[in-house]
C-alpha positions as CSV (number, residue, x, y, z in Angstrom):
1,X,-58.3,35.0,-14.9
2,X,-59.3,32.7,-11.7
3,X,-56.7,30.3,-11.3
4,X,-58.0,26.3,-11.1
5,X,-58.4,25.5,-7.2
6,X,-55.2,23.5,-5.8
7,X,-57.2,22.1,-3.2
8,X,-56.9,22.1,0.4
9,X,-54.2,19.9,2.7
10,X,-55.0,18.3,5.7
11,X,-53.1,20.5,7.7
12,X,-54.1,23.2,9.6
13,X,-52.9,26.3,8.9
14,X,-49.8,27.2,10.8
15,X,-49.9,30.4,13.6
16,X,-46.8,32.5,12.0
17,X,-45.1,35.6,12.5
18,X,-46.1,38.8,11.1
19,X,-44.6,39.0,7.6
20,X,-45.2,42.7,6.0
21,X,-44.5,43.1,2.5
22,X,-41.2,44.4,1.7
23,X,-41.0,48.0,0.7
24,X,-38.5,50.1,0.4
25,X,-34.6,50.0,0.5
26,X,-33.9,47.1,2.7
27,X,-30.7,45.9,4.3
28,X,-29.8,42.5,5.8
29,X,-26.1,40.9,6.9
30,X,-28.2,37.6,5.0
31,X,-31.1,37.4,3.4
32,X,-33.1,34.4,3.0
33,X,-35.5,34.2,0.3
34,X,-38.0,31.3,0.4
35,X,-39.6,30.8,4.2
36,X,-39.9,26.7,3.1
37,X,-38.1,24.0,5.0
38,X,-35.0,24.5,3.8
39,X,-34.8,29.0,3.9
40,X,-35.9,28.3,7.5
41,X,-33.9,25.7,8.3
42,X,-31.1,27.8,7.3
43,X,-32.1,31.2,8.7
44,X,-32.5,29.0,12.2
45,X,-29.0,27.4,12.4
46,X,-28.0,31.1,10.9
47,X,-29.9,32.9,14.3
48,X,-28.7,30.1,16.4
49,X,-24.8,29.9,15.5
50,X,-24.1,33.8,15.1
51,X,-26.8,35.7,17.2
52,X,-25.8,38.7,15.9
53,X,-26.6,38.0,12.5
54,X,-29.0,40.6,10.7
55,X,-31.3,38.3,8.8
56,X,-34.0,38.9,6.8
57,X,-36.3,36.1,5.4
58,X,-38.8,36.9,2.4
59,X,-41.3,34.6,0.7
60,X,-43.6,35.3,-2.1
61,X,-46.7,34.5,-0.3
62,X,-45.9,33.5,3.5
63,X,-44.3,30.2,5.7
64,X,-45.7,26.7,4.5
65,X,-47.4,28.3,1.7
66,X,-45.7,26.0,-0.8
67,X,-44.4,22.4,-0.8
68,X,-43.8,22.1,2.7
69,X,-47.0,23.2,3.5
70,X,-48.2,20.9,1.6
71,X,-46.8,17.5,1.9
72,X,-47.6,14.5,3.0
73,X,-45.2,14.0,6.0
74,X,-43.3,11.3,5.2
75,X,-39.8,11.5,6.5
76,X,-37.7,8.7,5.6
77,X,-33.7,8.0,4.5
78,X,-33.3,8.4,0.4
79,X,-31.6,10.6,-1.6
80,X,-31.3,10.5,-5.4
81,X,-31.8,7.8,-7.5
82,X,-32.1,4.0,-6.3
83,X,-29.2,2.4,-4.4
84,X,-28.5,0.2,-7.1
85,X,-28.5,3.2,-10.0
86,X,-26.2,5.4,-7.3
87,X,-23.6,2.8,-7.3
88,X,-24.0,2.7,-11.2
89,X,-23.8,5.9,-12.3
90,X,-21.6,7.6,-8.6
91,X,-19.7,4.3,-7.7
92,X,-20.3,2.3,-4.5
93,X,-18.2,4.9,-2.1
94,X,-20.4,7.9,-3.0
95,X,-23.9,5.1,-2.8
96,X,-23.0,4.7,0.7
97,X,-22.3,8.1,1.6
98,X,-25.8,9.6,-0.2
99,X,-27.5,7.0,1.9
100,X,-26.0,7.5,5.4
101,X,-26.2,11.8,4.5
102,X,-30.1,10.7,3.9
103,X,-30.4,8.8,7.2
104,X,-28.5,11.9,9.4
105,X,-31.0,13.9,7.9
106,X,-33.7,11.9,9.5
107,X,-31.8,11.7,12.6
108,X,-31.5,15.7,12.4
109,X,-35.6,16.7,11.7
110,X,-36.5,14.4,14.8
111,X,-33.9,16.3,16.6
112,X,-35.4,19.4,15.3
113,X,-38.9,18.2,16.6
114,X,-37.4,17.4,20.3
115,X,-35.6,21.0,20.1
116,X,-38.8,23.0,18.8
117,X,-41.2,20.9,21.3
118,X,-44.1,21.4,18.6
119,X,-46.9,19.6,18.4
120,X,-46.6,18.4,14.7
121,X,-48.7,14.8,15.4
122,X,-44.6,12.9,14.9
123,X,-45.2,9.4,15.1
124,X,-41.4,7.8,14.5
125,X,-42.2,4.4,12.6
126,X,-40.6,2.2,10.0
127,X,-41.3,3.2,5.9
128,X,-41.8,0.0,3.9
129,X,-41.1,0.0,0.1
130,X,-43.4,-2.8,-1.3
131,X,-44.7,-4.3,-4.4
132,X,-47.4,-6.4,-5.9
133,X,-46.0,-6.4,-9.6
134,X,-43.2,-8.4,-11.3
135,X,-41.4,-5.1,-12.3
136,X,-41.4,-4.2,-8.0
137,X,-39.9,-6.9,-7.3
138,X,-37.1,-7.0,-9.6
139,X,-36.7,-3.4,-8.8
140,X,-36.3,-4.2,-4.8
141,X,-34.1,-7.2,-5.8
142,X,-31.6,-4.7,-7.1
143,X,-32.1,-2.6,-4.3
144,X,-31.9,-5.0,-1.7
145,X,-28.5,-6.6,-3.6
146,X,-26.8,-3.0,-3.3
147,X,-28.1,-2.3,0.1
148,X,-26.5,-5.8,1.4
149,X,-23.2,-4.9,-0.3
150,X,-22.7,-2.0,0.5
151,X,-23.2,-2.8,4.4
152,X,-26.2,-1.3,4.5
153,X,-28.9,-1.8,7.3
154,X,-32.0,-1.7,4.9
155,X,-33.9,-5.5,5.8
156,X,-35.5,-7.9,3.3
157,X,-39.4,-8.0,4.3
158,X,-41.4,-11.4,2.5
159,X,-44.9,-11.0,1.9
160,X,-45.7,-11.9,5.0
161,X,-43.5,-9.6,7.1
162,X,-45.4,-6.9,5.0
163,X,-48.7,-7.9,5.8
164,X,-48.0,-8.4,9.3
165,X,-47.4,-4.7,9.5
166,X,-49.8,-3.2,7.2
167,X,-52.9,-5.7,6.4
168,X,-52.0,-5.1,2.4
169,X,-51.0,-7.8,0.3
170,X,-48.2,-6.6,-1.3
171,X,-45.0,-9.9,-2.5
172,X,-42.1,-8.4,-0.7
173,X,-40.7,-5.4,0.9
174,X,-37.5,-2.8,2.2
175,X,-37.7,-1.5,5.6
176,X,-36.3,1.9,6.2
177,X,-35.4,3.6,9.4
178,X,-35.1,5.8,11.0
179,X,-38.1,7.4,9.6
180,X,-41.7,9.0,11.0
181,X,-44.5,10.8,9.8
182,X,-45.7,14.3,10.8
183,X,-47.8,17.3,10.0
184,X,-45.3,19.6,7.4
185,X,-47.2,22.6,7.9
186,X,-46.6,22.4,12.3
187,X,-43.5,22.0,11.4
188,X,-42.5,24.5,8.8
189,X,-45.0,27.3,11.5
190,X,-42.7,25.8,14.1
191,X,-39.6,26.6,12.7
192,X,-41.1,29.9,11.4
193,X,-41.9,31.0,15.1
194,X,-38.6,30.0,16.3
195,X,-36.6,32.1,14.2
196,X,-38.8,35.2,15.0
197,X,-37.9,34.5,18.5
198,X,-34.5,34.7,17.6
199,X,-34.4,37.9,16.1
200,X,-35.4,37.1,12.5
201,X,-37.1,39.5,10.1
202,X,-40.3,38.4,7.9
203,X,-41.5,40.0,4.6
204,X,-44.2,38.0,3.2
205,X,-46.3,38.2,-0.2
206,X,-42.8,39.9,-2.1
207,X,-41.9,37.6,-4.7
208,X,-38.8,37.8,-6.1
209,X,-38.3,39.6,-9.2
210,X,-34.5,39.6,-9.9
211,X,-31.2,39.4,-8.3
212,X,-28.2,41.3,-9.4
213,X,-24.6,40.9,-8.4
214,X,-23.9,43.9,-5.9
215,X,-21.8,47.1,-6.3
216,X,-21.1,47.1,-2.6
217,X,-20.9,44.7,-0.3
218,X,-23.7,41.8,-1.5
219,X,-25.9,40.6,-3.8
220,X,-29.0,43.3,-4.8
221,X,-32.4,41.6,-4.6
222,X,-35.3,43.2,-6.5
223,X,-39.0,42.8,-5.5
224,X,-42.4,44.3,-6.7
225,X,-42.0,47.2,-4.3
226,X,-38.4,47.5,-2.6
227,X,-35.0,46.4,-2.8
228,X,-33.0,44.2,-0.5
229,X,-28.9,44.5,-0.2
230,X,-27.6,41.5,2.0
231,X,-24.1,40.8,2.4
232,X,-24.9,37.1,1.5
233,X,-28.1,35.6,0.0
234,X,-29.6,32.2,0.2
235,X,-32.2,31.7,-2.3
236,X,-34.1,28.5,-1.3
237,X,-36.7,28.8,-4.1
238,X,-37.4,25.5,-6.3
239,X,-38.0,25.3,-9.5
240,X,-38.8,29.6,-9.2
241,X,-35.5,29.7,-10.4
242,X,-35.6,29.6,-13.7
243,X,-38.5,33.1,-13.5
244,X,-35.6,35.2,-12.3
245,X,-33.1,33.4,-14.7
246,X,-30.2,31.9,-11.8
247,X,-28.0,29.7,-13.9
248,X,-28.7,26.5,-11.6
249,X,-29.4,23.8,-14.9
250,X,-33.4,22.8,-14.6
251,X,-35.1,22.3,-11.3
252,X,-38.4,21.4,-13.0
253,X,-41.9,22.1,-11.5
254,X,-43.9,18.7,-11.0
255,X,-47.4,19.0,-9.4
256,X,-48.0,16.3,-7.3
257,X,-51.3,15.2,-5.5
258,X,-52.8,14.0,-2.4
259,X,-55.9,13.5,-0.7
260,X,-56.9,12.5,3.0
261,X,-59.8,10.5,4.5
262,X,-62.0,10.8,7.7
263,X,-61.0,8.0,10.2
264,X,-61.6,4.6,9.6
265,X,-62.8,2.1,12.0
266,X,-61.0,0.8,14.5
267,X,-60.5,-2.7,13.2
268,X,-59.2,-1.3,9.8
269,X,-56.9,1.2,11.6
270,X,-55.1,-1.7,13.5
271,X,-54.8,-3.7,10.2
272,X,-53.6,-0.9,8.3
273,X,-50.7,-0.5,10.8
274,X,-52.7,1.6,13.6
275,X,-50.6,3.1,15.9
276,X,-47.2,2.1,15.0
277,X,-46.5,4.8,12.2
278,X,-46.3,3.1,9.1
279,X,-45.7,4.4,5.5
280,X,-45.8,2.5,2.7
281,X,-44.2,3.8,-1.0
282,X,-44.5,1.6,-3.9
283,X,-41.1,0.2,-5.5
284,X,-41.9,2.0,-9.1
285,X,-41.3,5.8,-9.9
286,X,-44.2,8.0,-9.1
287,X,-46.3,5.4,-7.6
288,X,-48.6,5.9,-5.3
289,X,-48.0,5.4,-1.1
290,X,-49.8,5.7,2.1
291,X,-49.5,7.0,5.9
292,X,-51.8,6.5,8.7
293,X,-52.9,10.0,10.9
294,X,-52.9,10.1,14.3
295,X,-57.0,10.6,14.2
296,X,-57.5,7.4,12.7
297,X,-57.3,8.4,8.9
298,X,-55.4,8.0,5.9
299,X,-53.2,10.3,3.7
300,X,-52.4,9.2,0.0
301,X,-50.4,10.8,-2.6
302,X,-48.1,10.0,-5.6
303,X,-49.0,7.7,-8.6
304,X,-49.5,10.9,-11.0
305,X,-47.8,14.0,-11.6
306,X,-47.6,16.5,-14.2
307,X,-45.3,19.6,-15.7
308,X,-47.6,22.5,-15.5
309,X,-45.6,25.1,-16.8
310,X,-47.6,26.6,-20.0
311,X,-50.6,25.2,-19.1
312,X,-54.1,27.2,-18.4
313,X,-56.3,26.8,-15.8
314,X,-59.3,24.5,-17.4
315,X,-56.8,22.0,-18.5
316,X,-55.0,22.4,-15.7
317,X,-57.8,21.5,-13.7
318,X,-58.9,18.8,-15.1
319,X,-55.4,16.9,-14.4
320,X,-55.9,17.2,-11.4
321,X,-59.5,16.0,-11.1
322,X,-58.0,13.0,-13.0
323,X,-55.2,12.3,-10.3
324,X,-57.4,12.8,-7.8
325,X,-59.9,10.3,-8.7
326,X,-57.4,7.8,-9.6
327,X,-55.5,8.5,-6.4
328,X,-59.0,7.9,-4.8
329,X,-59.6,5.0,-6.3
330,X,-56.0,2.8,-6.0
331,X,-56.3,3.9,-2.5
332,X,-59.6,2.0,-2.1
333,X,-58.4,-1.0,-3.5
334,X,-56.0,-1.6,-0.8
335,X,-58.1,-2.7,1.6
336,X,-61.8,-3.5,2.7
337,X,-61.9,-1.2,5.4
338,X,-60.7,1.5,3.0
339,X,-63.9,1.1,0.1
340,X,-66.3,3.3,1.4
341,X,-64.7,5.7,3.3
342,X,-65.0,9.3,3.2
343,X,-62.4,11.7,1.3
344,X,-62.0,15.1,2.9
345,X,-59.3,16.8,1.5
346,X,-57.5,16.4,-1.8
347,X,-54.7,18.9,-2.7
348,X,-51.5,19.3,-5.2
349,X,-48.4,20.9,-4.5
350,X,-45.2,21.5,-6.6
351,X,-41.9,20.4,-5.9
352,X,-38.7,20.2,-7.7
353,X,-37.3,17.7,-10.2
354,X,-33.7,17.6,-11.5
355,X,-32.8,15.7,-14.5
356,X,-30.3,13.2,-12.6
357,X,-32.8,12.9,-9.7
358,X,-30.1,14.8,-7.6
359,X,-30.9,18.3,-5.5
360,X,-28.5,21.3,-6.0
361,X,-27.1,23.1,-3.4
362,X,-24.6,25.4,-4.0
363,X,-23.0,29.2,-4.6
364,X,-24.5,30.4,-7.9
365,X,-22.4,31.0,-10.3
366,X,-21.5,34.3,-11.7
367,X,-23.3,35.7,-8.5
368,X,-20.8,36.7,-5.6
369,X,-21.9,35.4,-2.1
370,X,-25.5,34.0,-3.4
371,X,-26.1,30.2,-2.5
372,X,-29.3,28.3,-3.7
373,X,-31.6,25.5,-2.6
374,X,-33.2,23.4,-4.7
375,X,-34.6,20.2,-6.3
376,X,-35.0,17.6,-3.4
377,X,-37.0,15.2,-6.3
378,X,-39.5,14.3,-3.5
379,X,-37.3,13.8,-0.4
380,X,-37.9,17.6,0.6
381,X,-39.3,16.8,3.8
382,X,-35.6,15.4,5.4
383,X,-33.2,16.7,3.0
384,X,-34.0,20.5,2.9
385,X,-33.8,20.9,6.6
386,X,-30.5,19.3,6.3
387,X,-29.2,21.4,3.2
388,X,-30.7,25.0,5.1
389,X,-28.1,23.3,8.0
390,X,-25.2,22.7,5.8
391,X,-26.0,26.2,3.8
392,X,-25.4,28.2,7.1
393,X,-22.4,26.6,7.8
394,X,-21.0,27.5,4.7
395,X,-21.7,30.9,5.2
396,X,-20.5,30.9,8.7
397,X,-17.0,29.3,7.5
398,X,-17.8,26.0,9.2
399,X,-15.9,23.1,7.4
400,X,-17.9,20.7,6.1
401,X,-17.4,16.4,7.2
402,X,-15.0,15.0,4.8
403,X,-15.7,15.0,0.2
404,X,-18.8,16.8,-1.1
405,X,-21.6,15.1,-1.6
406,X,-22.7,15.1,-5.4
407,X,-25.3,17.1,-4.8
408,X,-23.4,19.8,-3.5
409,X,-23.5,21.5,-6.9
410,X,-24.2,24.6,-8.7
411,X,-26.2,23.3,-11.8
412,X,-28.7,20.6,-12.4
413,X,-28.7,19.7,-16.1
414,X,-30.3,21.6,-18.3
415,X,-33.9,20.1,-19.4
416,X,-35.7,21.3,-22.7
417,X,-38.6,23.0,-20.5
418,X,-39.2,25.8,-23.7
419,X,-39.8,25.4,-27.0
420,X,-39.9,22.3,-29.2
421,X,-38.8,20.0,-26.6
422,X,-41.1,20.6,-23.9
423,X,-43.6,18.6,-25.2
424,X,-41.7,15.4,-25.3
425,X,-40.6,16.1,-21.5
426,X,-44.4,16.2,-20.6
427,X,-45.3,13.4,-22.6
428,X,-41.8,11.7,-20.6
429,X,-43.7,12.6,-17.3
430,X,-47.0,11.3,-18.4
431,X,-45.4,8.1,-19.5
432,X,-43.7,7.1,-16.1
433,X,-47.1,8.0,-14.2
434,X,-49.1,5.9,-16.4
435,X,-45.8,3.2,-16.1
436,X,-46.3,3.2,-12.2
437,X,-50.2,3.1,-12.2
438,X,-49.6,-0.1,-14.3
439,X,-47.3,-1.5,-12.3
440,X,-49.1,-1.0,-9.0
């Protein structure tokens, strides 16, 4: 069966180690399975801290091939639900604390940029979360309420402070920093290269089929034509998960879409933020945001997503022709300078959805010396580097800086993704997306 065309990102591909397919009886001190942002993150800090580390790094297709390959770039400080739903439902303490954990993340992937040296177009800017609806601006009232009480340096923006910086008429805004925009893929290829330089091992295009607790000295992991025993496995796999059955709760598959345009002129540019480095998210769930490129274009993504678990390929397809030319079309509204210009890329990607909007990272449970990654609910692009960093000091015996954060965890929970109930989670999905279109 041919499956339904993905699209293709922005982003050029990334120059990569080799990565043969694991056959064989393998062996590892730690293996790393899932060469995203956040396997690679931790297989660097692994190489970096302990030199002498045996580590082995296996993806089911190759480095960047999945969500952090195909992003949108936008690194920016939030974790979890809104500020004003964390001090809710965690208490103000813990509000602060996700927040700060989100903005040392930032602070860490910009170091990560200086320390690599790669050319991954990083433009450091300010992210703006705006509105132009009634429900926005109640929403960033709350936010802004929490933000100011729990000392937080997170600025009002009016209407006009928005415009100033991005030509869109939006009421009223948040301004974020640190934060910047970047090319994923560079990146991910970046950090990919650096750990082959440091002794790393690559096995690409071995999915992984099952993992079973070890009878000597580590977990066993089983692919389609080897086996690999480490002495301690990090599984940094999304929502794949639940195909080998970890018991982590639901890290649910969303697909997510984006498109790019060729560059605008340079009046629009300027007006649209030009070179200062802009993004701009909408204030509702799942709707849609902008990011300027360094060539004078535009990248949009959000305002739909969908669960594709269970479905084929025609109907499959046709979501994502419907996102697409609704994405398309938002985006044109923005602006004048934006109506007629030309779309050249559009793609999805799939990233990992938790039913508290928290990521889990944690030892699994009932498997000795096996940690996993997982569920970043959109912020993937800053929080997985930082939970591949704090992974590998756990495994090195590093302490950790004071309480856990609360997603430090073993187990999102559980979501009915089978049988009677999935449908009322994908009609749930459908309902927020067609909430935020709405709303924007």
């Amino acid at each position: 069966m041919t499956r339904p065309s993905a699209g293709t990102p922005y982003w050029d591909p990334a120059e990569l180690p080799p990565q043969p397919q694991l056959h064989g009886v393998v062996t590892a001190d730690v293996a790393v399975v899932g060469a995203g942002l956040a396997g690679l993150a931790c297989a660097y800090h692994l190489a970096e801290r302990a030199p002498g580390l045996d580590i082995a790094v296996v993806d089911a297709q190759r480095p960047a091939a999945g969500a952090s390959g195909r992003g949108t770039g936008l690194l920016g400080p939030r974790a979890g639900p809104a500020v004003d739903r964390a001090v809710r439902r965690f208490g103000p303490l813990a509000a602060r604390r996700m927040h700060l954990a989100s903005v040392r993340a930032v602070e860490d992937v910009l170091d990560l940029c200086t320390r690599l040296d790669v050319p991954c177009g990083l433009r450091p800017g300010e992210q703006l979360m705006a509105t132009r609806s009634p429900a926005g601006l109640v929403a960033l009232a709350r936010q802004a309420r929490a933000h100011r009480e729990l000392g937080l340096d997170v600025p009002v923006l009016t209407g006009a402070g928005v415009r100033d910086r991005v030509g869109v008429p939006y009421t009223a805004g948040l301004l974020y920093r640190p934060a910047a925009t970047l090319d994923p893929a560079a990146l991910t290829g970046a950090l990919a290269r650096a750990c082959a330089a440091k002794g790393v091992r690559f096995y690409g295009e071995s999915p992984l089929l099952a993992v079973r607790p070890g009878d000597l000295v580590g977990p066993e992991l089983v692919f389609p034509h080897g086996r690999l025993y480490a002495g301690q496995a990090v599984l940094a796999v999304n929502s794949a998960a639940q195909a080998v059955g970890l018991p982590v709760g639901t890290v649910l598959p969303l697909e997510v879409y984006a498109l790019a345009t060729a560059p605008l002129g340079a009046p629009a540019y300027e007006e649209l933020g030009g070179r200062a480095g802009h993004a701009v998210v909408d204030a509702v769930p799942m709707a849609p945001y902008f990011r300027l490129l360094p060539d004078g274009g535009v990248v949009a993504g959000g305002g739909t997503a969908a669960v594709p678990t269970g479905l084929g390929p025609p109907r499959l397809q046709a979501l994502r022709e419907r996102a697409w030319g609704r994405l398309e079309r938002w985006l044109r509204s923005l602006h004048p300078g934006l109506a007629r210009v030309r779309v050249t890329h559009r793609w999805s990607g799939r990233i990992g959805m938790t039913g508290d909007d928290l990521p889990v990272v944690g030892p699994v449970q009932g498997f000795p010396d096996v940690w996993y990654i997982g569920g970043c609910c959109g912020h993937g692009l800053a929080l997985s580097a930082a939970h591949g960093a704090h992974v590998a000091g756990a495994l090195l015996g590093e302490s950790g800086p004071g309480d856990p954060l609360p997603w430090h965890r073993s187990r999102a929970p559980l979501l009915p993704v089978r049988g009677p109930g999935r449908p009322l989670l994908r009609a749930y999905v459908g309902t927020l997306g067609r909430a935020a279109r709405r709303r924007c």
